[in-house]
ZAKESE-269214 format. One record per residue (C-alpha): z, x, y; residue in one letter. Coordinates in steps of 0.5 Angstrom, whole numbers, padded with zeros to 4 digits, always signed. Example, Ala and Ser with C-alpha at 12.3 -4.5 7.8 and 13.67 -1.06 7.14 Angstrom:
2
+0016+0025-0009A+0014+0027-0002S
END
This chain:
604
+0013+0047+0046X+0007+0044+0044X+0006+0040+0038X+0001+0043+0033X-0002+0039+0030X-0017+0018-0051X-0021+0017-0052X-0018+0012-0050X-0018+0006-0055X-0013+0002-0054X-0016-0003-0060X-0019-0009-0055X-0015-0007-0050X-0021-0007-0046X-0023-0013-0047X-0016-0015-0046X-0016-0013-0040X-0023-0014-0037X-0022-0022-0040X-0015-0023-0037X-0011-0022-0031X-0006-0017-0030X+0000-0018-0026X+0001-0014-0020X+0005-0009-0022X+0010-0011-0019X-0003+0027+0001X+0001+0030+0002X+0005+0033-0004X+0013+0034-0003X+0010+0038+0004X+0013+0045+0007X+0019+0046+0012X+0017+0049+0018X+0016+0048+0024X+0009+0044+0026X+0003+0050+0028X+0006+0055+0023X+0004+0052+0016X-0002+0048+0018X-0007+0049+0012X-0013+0054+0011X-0019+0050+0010X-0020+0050+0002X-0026+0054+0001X-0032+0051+0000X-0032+0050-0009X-0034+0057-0011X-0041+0054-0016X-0040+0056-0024X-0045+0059-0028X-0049+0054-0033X-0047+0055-0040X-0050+0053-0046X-0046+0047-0049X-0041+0048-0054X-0042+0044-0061X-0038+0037-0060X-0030+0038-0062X-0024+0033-0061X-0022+0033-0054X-0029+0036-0052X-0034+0031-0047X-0040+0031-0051X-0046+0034-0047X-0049+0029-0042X-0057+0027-0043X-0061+0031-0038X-0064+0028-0032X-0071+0026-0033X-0076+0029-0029X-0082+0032-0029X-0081+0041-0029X-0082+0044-0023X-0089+0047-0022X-0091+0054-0020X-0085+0057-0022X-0085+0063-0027X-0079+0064-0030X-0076+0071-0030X-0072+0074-0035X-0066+0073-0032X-0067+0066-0030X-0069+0066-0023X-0076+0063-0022X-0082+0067-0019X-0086+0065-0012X-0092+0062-0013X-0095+0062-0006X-0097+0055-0006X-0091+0052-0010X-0088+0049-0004X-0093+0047+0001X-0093+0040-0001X-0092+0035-0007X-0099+0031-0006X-0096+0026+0000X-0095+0032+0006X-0088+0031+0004X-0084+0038+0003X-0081+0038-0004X-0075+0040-0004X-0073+0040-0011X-0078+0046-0012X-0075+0049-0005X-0068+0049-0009X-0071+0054-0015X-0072+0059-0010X-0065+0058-0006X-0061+0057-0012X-0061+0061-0018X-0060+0058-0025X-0054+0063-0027X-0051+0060-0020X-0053+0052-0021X-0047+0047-0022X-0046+0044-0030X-0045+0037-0031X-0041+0038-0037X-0035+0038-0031X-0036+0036-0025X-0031+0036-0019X-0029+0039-0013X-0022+0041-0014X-0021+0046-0018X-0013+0047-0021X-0013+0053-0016X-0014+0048-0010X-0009+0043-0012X-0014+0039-0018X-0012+0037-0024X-0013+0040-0031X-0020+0040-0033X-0018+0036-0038X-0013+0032-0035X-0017+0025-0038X-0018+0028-0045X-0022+0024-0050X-0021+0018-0046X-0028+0013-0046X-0032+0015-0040X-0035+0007-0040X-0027+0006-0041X-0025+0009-0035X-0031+0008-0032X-0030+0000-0031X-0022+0002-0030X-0026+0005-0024X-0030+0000-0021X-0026-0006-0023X-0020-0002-0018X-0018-0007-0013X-0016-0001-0006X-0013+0000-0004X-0007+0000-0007X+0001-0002-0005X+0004+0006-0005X+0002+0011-0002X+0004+0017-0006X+0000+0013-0012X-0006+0012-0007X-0005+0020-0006X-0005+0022-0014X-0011+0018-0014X-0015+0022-0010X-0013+0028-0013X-0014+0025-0020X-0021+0023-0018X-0023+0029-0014X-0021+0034-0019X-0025+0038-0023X-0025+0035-0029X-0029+0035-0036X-0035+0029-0036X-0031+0024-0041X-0036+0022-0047X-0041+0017-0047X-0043+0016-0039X-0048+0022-0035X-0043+0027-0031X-0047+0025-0024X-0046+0018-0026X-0038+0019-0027X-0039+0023-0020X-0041+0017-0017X-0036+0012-0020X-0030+0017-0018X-0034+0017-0010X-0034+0010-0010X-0027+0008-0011X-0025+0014-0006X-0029+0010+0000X-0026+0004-0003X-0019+0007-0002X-0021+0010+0005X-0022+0016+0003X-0029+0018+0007X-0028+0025+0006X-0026+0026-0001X-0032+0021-0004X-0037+0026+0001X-0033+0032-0002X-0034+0029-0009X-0041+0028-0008X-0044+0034-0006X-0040+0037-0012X-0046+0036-0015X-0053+0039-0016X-0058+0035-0011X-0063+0035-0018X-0058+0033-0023X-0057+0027-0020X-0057+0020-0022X-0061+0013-0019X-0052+0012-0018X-0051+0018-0015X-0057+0018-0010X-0053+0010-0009X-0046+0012-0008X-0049+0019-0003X-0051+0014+0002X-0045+0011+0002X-0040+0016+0002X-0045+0019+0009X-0044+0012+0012X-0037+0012+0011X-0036+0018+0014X-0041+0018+0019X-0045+0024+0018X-0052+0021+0017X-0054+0028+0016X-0052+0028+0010X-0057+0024+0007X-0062+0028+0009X-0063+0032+0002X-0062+0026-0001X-0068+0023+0002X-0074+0025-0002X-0071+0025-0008X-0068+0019-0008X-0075+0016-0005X-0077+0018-0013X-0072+0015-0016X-0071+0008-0011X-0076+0007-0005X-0072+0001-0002X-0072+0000+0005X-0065+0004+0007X-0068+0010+0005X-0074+0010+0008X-0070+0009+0015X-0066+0015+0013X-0073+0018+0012X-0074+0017+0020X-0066+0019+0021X-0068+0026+0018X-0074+0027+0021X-0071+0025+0029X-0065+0029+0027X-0070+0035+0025X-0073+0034+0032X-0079+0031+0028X-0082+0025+0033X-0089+0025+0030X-0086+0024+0024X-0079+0019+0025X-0084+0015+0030X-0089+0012+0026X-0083+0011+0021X-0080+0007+0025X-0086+0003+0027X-0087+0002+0020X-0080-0001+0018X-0080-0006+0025X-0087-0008+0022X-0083-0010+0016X-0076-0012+0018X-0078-0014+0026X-0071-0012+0031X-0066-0012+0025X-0059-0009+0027X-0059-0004+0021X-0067-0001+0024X-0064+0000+0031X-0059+0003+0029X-0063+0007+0025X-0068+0008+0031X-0062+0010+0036X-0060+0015+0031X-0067+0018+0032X-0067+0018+0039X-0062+0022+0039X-0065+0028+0035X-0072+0028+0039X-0069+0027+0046X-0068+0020+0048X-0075+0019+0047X-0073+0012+0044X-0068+0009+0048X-0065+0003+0044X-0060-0002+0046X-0055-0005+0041X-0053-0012+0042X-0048-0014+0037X-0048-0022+0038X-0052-0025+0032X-0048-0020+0027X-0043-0023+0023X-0041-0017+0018X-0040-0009+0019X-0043-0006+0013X-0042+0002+0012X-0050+0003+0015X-0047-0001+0021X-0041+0003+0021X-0043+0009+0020X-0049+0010+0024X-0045+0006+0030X-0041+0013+0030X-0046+0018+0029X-0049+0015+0035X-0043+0013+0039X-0045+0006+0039X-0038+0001+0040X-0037-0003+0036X-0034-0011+0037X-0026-0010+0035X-0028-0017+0031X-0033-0014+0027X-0027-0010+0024X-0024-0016+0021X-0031-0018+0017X-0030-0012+0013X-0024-0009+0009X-0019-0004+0011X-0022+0001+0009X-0026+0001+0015X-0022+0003+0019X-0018+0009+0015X-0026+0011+0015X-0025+0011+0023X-0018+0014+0023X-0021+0020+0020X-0027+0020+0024X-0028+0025+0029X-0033+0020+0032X-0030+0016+0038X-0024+0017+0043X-0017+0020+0041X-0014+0013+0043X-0017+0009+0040X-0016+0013+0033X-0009+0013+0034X-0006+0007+0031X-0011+0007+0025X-0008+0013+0024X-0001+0011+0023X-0004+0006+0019X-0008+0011+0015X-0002+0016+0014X+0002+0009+0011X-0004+0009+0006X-0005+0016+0004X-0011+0017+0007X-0007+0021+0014X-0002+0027+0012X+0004+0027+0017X+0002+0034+0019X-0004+0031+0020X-0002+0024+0024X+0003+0031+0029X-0003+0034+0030X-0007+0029+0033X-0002+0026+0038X-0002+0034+0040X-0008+0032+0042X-0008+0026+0045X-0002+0029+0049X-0007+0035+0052X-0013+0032+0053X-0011+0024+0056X-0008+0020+0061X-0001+0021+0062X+0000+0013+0064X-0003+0011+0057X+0002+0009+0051X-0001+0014+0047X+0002+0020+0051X+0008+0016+0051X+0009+0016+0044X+0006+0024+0043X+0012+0026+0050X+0017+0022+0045X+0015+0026+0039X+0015+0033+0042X+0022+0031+0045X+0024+0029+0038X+0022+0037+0035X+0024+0040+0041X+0031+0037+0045X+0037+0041+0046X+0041+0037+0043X+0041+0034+0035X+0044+0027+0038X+0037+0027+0044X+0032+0028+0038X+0035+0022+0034X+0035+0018+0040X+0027+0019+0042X+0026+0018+0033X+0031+0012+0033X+0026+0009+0040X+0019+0011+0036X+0023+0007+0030X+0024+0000+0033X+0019+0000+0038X+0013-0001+0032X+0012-0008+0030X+0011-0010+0022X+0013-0006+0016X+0007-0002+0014X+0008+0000+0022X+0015+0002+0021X+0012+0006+0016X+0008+0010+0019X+0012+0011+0024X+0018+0015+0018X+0012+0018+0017X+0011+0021+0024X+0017+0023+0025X+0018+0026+0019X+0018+0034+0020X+0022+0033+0026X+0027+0029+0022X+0027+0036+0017X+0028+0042+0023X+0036+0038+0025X+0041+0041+0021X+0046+0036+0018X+0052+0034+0022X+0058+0029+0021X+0055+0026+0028X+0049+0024+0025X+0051+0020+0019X+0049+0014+0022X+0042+0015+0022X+0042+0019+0016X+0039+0013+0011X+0033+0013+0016X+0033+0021+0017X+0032+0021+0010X+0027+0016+0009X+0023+0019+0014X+0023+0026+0010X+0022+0023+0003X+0015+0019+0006X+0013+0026+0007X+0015+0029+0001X+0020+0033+0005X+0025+0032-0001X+0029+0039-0001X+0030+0039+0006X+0033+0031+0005X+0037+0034-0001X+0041+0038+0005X+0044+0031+0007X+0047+0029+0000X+0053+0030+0003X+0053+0026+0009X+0050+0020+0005X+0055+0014+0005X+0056+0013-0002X+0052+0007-0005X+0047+0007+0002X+0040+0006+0002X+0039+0014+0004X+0045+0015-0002X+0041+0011-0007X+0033+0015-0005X+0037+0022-0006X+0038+0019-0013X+0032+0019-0014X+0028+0024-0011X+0033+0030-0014X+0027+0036-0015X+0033+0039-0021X+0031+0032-0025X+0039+0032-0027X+0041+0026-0031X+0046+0022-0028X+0052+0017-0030X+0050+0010-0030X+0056+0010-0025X+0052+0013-0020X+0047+0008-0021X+0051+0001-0020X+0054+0005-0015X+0048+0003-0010X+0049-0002-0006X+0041-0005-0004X+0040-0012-0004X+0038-0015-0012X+0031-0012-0011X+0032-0006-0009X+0037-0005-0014X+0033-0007-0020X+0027-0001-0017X+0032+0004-0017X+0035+0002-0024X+0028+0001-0027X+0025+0008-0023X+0032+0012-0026X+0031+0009-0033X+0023+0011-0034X+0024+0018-0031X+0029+0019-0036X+0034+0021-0031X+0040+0017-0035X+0044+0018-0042X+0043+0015-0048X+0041+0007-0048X+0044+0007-0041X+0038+0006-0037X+0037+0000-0043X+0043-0004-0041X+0042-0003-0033X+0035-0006-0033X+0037-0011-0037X+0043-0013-0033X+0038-0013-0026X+0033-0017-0030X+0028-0012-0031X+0024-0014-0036X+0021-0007-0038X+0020-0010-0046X+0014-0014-0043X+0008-0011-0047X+0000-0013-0046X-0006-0009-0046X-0004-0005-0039X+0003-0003-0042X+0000+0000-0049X-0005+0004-0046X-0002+0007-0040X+0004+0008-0045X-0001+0012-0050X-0004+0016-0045X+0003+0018-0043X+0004+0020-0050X-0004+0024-0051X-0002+0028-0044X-0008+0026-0040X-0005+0025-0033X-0013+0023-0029X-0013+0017-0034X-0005+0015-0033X-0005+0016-0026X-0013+0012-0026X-0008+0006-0030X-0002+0006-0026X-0008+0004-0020X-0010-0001-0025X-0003-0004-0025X-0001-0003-0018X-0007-0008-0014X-0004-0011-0009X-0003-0009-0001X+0004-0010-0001X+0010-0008-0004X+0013-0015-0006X+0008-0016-0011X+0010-0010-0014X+0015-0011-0020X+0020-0007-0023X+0017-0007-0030X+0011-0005-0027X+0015+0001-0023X+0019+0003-0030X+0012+0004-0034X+0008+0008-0029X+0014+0013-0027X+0016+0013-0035X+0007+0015-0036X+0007+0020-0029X+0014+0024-0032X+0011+0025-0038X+0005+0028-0037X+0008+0033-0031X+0006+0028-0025X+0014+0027-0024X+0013+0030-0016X+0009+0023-0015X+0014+0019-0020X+0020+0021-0015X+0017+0020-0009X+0013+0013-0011X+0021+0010-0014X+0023+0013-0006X+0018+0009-0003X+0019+0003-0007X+0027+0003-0003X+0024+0005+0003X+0019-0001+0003X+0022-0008+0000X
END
């Protein structure tokens, strides 16, 4: 067999919160049951775009219109009746500087009836997995625009960071008081800083070329950089040329016309910009993407040594042109880069596959994902490596004869991984193997680790299968208490029953109470007694806890971020934990709230 792979306003919370500290607080979704290769996902299609409608008077909940963004009308085009412009022959020859203008040329190719709104702006409709369109409510656009930029990601939960992603990428109403391609940009900007290339490109192109805002045509760059897709700047160019002429595009300029098999053009280009900037890293770079578009005409040789930092014009034309770069470099810059290169198809298998497990630990990679490429890795690479160990003992895991045979090769990827995220991780990998055994007797003592590597993945009914066999105040006892889809309340007895260190047990007492999954003042008088000091309030609490109560998941998942900026989970408090479970819970998010209180015992 082969492994298939509200406004919200808080009276100065705002301030508050810009001004002091706050504590650390301190993907998938539950996934399906079968076996790897029969539920691989089919791609979400592209976003279907919607007709532009008039925009509706202002009503309580409803964003007001975003200003339009300037520009001069497009000539030469008349309108008609039902909005689509009529050709004029000479209207997209040239816009006065020999350069085609590709705003007109998108009159042509995109009716108005077919344009993008910026009154909701999104890639991810509630169809596709998106939230609500009005998932942050009457929330502050510049409220949650700061609470956006000032984000510290990654963040210490995995399933957070993955209803994060969510959040921002979903389809929403463009708040009051900010410019929809302006809140685009923030949202693509968080993603890239939490790892996320591919969602913050997604996010990006969910908007109108000419809708789009100085901010935007910025963050555009920098969303096709950090997924290594240079190509993807080239509609941005010349518009973005208009908006900011800074040397970055007028080097993308070149890139697109080499890419465009254009020498004539990218050559004098480059020239320019070296006249410029002399034999700068970034120009070569740039020129090297280019020669690969005319054929080599330019070969260029990269010499890494005088360079200090990586930035995502480095890392992302590095990749386009299959340029190595120093494993040093790395280190300059924030682990984000290398969930970028975890996710990049740029590069060799191998090298990708311990970012990968790094990647998978944050969100960023799926456990079907993380399967499917060490599927890879063991079809097309060399049978020596420790890769294709890892991917014969990962197969061997699925398909052994025995049960007690496919936990001996799970137990081995366990133990051999080094540090806590990679331990992680490798719960991760293992996770739908761990969910094809059948409870047995003869399986119990490895049940606490079984259990965990299904729950990483949001296996959680087929975790609940061993509820049976769970030894009774175990790790893997307690994590079932806690994931339990039926949401059923239970006796505070059970809870004290759990056996975890201190730490462990103030997070499940703390996670318990704020789902509400005990009786009266119970939960009150566990948390008290485990040092929970969940009465604690400051801004943070008051505003995660009044967009709890005014139904906006996209602004309690966005503040339950804020509170969680730390890398690791020892700097995550069970105060912390009990206020963002209680917020998830009360706005219908209590799948995250689950897996994110299992995660915090399978962690510490």
């Amino acid at each position: 067999m082969k492994i298939s792979r509200t406004k919200l306003v808080v009276g100065t919370a705002l301030a508050v919160i810009a001004s002091v500290g706050i504590p650390a607080l301190g993907q998938d979704r539950p996934e399906s049951l079968l076996p790897p290769g029969f539920d691989d996902p089919v791609p979400a299609p592209a976003p279907t775009p919607r007709a532009t409608t008039a925009p509706r008077p202002s009503q309580p909940g409803t964003p007001a219109a975003p200003a339009p963004v300037s520009g001069a009308p497009v000539a030469g085009a008349t309108p008609l009746p039902g909005g689509t412009p009529t050709p004029v022959p000479s209207a997209i020859d040239r816009d006065g500087d020999g350069q085609t203008d590709y705003a007109v040329i998108a009159r042509y190719e995109l009716p108005d009836f077919a344009k993008r709104s910026l009154a909701q702006v999104g890639p991810s409709s509630p169809a596709s997995d998106g939230l609500a369109a009005d998932a942050f409510g009457t929330a502050d656009g510049k409220f949650l625009q700061i609470l956006m930029r000032r984000t510290n990601a990654p963040v210490a939960s995995r399933w957070l960071s993955i209803a994060l992603r969510r959040a921002l990428l979903s389809r929403v109403n463009t708040p009051a008081g900010v410019h929809g391609a302006d809140f685009a940009a923030e949202r693509a900007w968080l993603l890239i800083r939490m790892g996320e290339a591919d969602a913050a490109r997604a996010m990006v192109q969910s908007v109108d070329i000419e809708n789009y805002s100085p901010k935007l045509f910025q963050v555009g760059m920098q969303a096709m950089l950090a997924a290594a897709d240079p190509g993807g700047m080239c509609a941005m160019v010349h518009p973005a040329l208009r908006a900011s002429p800074d040397r970055n595009w007028r080097l993308a300029e070149a890139i697109c016309a080499g890419l465009a098999g254009d020498p004539a053009k990218a050559g004098p280009l480059i020239d320019a910009a070296r006249r410029r900037m002399g034999d700068e890293i970034d120009l070569l770079l740039a020129e090297k993407v280019v020669g690969m578009g005319v054929a080599g005409r330019r070969a260029v040789t990269i010499e890494w040594d005088a360079v200090d930092r990586l930035s995502a014009w480095r890392w992302g034309l590095a990749m386009a042109s299959a340029t190595e770069i120093p494993a040093a470099l790395y280190d300059s810059a924030g682990p984000q880069v290398r969930y970028w290169r975890a996710t990049s198809p740029a590069g060799g298998l191998r090298e990708r596959a311990e970012l990968a497990e790094a990647a998978a630990g944050q969100g960023v990679f799926s456990s079907q994902a993380l399967t499917d490429l060490y599927g890879e890795i063991e079809e097309q690479e060399d049978a020596a490596t420790a890769e294709v160990a890892v991917a014969r003992d990962l197969r061997t895991a699925f398909i052994a004869a025995t049960p007690a045979e496919r936990v001996t090769q799970m137990r081995g990827l366990w133990d051999e991984a080094q540090g806590a995220r990679a331990k992680y991780s490798r719960l991760i990998l293992t996770a739908r193997a761990a969910a094809r055994l059948e409870p047995s007797e003869a399986l119990r003592e490895d049940s606490d680790r079984l259990i965990a590597s299904m729950l990483s993945a949001g296996l959680d009914r087929a975790a609940m299968r061993w509820r049976s066999l769970a030894p009774r105040g175990s790790d893997g006892w307690g994590m079932l208490l806690l994931a339990d889809p039926s949401r059923a309340q239970v006796a505070a007895s059970e809870v004290e029953a759990y056996k975890g260190d201190a730490a462990n047990r103030a997070m499940l007492v703390a996670a318990m109470a704020g789902m509400g999954r005990l009786p009266g003042g119970e939960g009150e008088r566990l948390m008290r007694g485990a040092g929970v000091e969940f009465e604690a309030a400051n801004a943070w609490t008051r505003a995660i806890a009044l967009a709890a109560e005014q139904r906006q998941p996209g602004t309690v998942v966005l503040l339950a971020a804020v509170g969680m900026q730390t890398r690791v989970w020892e700097g995550v408090s069970p105060a912390t934990l009990y206020h963002i479970t209680r917020a998830l819970t009360r706005v219908g998010l209590d799948g995250y709230a689950r897996m994110i209180a299992v995660e915090a015992i399978t962690r510490l």
